[in-house]
C-alpha positions as CSV (number, residue, x, y, z in Angstrom):
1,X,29.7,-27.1,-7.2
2,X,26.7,-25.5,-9.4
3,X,25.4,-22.6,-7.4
4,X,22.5,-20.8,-7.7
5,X,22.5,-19.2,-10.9
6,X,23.3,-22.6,-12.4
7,X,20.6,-24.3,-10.4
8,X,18.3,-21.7,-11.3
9,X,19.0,-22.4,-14.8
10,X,18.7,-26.0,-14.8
11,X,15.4,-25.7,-13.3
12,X,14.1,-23.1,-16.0
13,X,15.2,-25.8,-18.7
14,X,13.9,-28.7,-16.8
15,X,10.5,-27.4,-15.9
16,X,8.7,-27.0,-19.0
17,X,10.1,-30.4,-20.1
18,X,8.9,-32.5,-17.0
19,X,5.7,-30.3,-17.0
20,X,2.5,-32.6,-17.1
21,X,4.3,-36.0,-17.5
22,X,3.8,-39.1,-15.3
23,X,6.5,-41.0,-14.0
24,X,6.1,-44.3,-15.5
25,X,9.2,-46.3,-14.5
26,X,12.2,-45.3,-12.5
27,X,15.5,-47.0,-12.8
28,X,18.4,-46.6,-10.3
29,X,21.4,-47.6,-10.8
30,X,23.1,-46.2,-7.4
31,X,20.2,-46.3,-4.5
32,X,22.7,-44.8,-1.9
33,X,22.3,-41.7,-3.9
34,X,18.2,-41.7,-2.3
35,X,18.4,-41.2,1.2
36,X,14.4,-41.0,2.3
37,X,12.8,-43.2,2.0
38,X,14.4,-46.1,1.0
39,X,14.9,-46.9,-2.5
40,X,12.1,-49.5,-3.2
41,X,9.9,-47.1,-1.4
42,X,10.9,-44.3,-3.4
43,X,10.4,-46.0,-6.5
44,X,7.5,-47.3,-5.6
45,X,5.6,-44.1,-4.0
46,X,6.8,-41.9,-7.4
47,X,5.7,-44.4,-10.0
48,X,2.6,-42.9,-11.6
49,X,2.9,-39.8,-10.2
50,X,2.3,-36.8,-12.7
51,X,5.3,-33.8,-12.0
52,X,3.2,-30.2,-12.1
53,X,6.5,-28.5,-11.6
54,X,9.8,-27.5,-10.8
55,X,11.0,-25.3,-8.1
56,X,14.7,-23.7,-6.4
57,X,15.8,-23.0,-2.9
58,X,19.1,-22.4,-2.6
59,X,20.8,-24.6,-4.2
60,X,18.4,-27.7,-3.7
61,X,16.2,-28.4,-6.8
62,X,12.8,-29.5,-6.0
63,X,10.4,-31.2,-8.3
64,X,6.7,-30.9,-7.3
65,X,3.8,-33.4,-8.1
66,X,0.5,-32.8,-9.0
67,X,-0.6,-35.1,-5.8
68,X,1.1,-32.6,-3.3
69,X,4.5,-34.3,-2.5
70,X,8.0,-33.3,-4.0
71,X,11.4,-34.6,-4.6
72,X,14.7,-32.9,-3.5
73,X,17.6,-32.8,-4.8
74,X,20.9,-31.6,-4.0
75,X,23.4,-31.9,-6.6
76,X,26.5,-31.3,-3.9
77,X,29.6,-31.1,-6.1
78,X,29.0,-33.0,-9.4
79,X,25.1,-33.7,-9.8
80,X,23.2,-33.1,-13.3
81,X,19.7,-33.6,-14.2
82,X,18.8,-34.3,-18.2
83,X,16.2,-35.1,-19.8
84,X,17.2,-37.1,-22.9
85,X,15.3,-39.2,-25.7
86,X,15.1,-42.8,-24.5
87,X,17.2,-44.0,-27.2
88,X,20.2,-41.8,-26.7
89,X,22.7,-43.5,-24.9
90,X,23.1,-42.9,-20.5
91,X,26.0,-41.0,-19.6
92,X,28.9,-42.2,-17.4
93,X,28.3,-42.3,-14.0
94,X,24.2,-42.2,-14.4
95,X,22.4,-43.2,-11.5
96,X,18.8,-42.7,-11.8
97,X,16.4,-42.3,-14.7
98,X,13.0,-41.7,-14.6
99,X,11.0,-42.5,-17.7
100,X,8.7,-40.4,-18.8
101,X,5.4,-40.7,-20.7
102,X,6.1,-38.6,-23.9
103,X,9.1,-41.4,-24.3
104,X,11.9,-39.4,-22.8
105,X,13.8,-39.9,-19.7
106,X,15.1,-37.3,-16.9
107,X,18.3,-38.6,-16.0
108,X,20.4,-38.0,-12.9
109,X,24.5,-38.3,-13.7
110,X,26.9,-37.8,-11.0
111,X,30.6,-38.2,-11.0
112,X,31.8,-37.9,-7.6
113,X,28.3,-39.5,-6.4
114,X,27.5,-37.1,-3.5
115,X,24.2,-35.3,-4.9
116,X,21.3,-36.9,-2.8
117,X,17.5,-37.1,-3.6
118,X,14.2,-37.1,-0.6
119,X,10.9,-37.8,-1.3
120,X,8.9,-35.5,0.9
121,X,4.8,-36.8,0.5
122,X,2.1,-34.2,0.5
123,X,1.9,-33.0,4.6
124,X,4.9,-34.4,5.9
125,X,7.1,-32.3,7.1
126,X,10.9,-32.7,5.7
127,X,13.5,-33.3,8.5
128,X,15.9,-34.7,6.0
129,X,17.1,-32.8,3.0
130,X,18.5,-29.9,5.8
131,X,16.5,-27.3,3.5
132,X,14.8,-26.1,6.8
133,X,17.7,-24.7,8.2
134,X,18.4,-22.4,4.7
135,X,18.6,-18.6,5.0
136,X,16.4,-16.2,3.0
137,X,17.0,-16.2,-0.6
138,X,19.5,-13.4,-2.0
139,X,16.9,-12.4,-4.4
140,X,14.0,-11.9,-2.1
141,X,13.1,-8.3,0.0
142,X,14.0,-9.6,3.2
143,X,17.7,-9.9,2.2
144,X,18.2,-6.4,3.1
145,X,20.7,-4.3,4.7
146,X,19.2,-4.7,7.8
147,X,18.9,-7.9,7.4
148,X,22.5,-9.2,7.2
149,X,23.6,-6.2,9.8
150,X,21.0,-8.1,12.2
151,X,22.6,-11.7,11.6
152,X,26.1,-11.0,10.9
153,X,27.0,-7.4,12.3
154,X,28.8,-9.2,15.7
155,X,30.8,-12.0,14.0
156,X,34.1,-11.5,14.0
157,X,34.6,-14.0,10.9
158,X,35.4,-12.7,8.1
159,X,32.8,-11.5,5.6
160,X,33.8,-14.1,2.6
161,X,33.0,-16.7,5.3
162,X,29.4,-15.1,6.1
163,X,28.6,-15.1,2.9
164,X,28.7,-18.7,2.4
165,X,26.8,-19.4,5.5
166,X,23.7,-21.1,3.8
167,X,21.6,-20.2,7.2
168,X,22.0,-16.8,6.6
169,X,21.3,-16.7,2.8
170,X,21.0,-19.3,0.9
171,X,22.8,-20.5,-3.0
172,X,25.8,-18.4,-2.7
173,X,29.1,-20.4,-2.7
174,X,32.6,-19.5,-3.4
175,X,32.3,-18.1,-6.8
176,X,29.7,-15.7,-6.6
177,X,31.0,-14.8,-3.2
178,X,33.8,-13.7,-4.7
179,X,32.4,-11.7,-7.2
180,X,29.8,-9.9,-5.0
181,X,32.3,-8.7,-2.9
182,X,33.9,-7.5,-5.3
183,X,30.8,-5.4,-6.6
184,X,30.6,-4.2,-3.0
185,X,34.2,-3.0,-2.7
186,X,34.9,-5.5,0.1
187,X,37.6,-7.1,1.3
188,X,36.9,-10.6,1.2
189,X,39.1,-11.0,5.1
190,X,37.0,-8.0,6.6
191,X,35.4,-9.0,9.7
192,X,31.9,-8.7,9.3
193,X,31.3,-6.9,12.5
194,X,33.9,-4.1,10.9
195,X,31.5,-3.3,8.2
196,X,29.7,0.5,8.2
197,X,26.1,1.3,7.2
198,X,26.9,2.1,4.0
199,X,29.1,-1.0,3.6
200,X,25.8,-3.0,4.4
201,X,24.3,-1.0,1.7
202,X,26.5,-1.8,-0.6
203,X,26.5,-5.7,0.1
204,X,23.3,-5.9,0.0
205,X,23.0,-4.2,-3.1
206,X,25.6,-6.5,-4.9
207,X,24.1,-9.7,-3.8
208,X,20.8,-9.9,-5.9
209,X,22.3,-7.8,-8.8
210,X,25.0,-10.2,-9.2
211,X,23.2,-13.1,-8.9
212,X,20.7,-12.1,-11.4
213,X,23.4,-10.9,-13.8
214,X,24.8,-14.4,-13.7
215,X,21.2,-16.2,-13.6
216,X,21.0,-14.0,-17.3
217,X,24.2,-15.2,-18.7
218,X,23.4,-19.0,-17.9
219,X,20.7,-18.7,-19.5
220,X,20.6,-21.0,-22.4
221,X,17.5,-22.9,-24.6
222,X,17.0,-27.1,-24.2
223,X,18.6,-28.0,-27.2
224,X,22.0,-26.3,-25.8
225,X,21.5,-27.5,-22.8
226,X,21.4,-31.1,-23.9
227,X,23.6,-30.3,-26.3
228,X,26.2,-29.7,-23.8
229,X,25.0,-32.0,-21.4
230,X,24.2,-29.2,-19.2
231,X,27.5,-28.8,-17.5
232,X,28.7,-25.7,-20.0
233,X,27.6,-22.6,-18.0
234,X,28.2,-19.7,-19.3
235,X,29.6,-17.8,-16.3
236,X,33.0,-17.7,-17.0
237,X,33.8,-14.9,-19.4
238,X,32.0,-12.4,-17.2
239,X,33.6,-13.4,-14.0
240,X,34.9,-10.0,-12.8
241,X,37.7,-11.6,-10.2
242,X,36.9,-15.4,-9.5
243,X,39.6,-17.7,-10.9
244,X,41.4,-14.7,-12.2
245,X,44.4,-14.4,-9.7
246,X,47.3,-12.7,-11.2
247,X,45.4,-11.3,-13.9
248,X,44.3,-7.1,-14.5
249,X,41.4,-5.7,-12.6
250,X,39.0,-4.7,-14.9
251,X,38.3,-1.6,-13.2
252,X,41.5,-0.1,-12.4
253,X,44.2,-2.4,-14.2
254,X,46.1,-3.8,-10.7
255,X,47.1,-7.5,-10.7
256,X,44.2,-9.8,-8.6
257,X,45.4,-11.8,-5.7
258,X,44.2,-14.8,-4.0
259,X,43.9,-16.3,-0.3
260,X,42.6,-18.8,1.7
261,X,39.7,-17.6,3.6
262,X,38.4,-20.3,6.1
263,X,39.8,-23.4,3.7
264,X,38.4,-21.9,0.2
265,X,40.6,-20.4,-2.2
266,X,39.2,-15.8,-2.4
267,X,40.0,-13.5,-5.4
268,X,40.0,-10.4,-5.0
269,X,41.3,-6.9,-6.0
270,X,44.0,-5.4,-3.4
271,X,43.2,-1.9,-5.0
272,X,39.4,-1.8,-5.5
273,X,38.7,-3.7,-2.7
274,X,41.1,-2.1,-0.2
275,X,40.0,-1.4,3.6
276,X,42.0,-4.6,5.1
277,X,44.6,-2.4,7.2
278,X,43.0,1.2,6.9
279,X,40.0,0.0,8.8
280,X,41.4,-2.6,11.6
C-alpha cells in the first residue's frame, strides 16, 4: 500500500500537471470504485469544473477545484493516478479517466480495485471518505513528544501497533513504521505505556525525519514518473530494516529478525533495538 512519502510524491508530480485544467469529460469504467455520490452525479457535478490544486492528508489524495469542492481519493492497496497523453494506450485495470483540456488525461488504475473516490462540494461537510477521524500529520508541530505520550502513554499495545493507528497520526503504515522505530532504537513489541521520556523523544524525533528522508528519495520528475507508470518508488535501497529479515544491521552488523505484531509482518534489529526483556 503507497504510504505517505509515496502519496506525497504522487501529488507533487500530479499537481502542476492538473493545475488550471478543466475537466472536460470523465469516463469510468468501474463506478463501484466512486462511492459519494453516485456515479452519474459525480460525473455530472465534476464535468467543467477547473482543478486549482492538489493536496495530502495522510494517505488520502485530495484534488481541489477552483469552485470550492474537492475529490478524495484513497488508493487503499493498489491505486495509481496518471496523467497520460490521450493517445497513449489505458493501462490494465483502468477505471476512471478524466480528460483534460490541454488533451491529456488523468487516469486512475487499480489492480485489486479497492482505492475509492468522494466528491465533497464546496461547504459540505465530508462524512464519507473517514478523513475526519485522521490523526495529526507526522510532519506537523503538534506531533510532539507530548503529544504521542498524551494519546498512547496508557496503552498496553504494543508500540508497532500505535504507530499505525491512523487516529493518532496519520500516513504511517507498516514500512515506515518499521523503519522509524528503528531510528528510535525501539522495539517494535514494546508496549507503548513502557516507553520513558527520553524514548518519547526519540520517537518523536524519528517520525518526521524519516518520513522526510523517504519523501526525498521518492522524489522523481514527470517524465520518470510516467515513464514508470508511477509504481517504481525509490524507497527500497535505503530501507534500513524493512523487508530485510535475515540480513546485516547496518549499524552494528547482527542478523535482522522478523515477527508478527498484531497480523503485520515487523523488522527489526534484536541488537540496536534491544529493551524487549530488560525493560518488562
Amino acid at each position: 500500500m503507497p504510504e505517505l512519502p509515496e502519496v506525497e510524491a504522487m501529488k507533487r508530480v500530479l499537481e502542476p500537471q492538473v493545475q488550471g485544467f478543466t475537466i472536460q469529460d470523465i469516463v469510468v469504467y468501474r463506478p463501484e470504485i466512486i462511492e459519494h455520490p453516485f456515479a452519474d452525479e459525480f460525473c455530472g457535478r465534476l464535468i467543467g469544473q477547473i482543478f486549482d490544486r492538489v493536496e495530502r492528508r495522510g494517505k488520502f489524495l485530495l484534488l481541489w477545484l477552483e469552485s470550492g469542492g474537492h475529490v478524495v481519493l484513497h488508493l487503499r492497496m493498489t491505486g495509481c493516478l496518471l496523467v497520460m497523453p490521450a493517445d497513449m494506450p489505458e493501462e490494465k485495470h483502468t477505471h476512471l479517466v478524466f480528460r483534460l483540456s490541454n488533451g491529456k488525461e488523468l487516469r486512475y488504475s487499480d489492480t485489486r480495485r479497492f482505492g475509492r473516490f468522494w466528491l465533497i462540494s464546496d461547504g459540505e461537510t465530508d462524512t464519507y471518505s473517514g478523513i475526519e477521524k485522521l490523526g495529526v500529520e507526522p510532519l506537523a508541530s503538534e506531533c510532539s513528544a507530548e503529544y504521542l505520550r498524551e494519546r498512547l502513554g496508557k496503552r498496553k499495545k504494543a508500540i508497532k501497533e500505535c504507530l499505525l493507528d491512523q487516529s493518532i497520526v496519520a500516513g504511517i503504515g507498516n514500512i515506515y513504521s518499521d523503519e522509524i522505530l528503528f531510528e528510535a532504537r525501539l522495539h517494535p513489541a514494546r508496549p507503548a505505556s513502557s516507553l520513558t521520556e527520553k524514548e518519547w523523544e526519540r520517537l518523536a524525533a524519528a517520525i518526521p525525519r524519516q518520513l522526510a528522508y523517504f519523501i526525498e528519495k521518492n522524489k522523481m520528475t514527470p517524465e520518470e514518473y510516467l515513464e514508470t507508470k508511477g509504481r517504481d518508488y525509490r524507497n527500497t535501497p535505503f530501507l534500513q530494516v524493512y523487508g530485510r529479515e535475515g540480513k546485516a544491521c547496518s549499524v552494528c552488523g547482527g542478523n535482522l529478525r522478523r515477527m508478527v505484531i498484531g497480523g503485520r509482518g515487523s523488522t527489526y534489529c534484536p541488537v540496536c533495538q534491544e529493551g524487549l526483556k530488560e525493560r518488562f
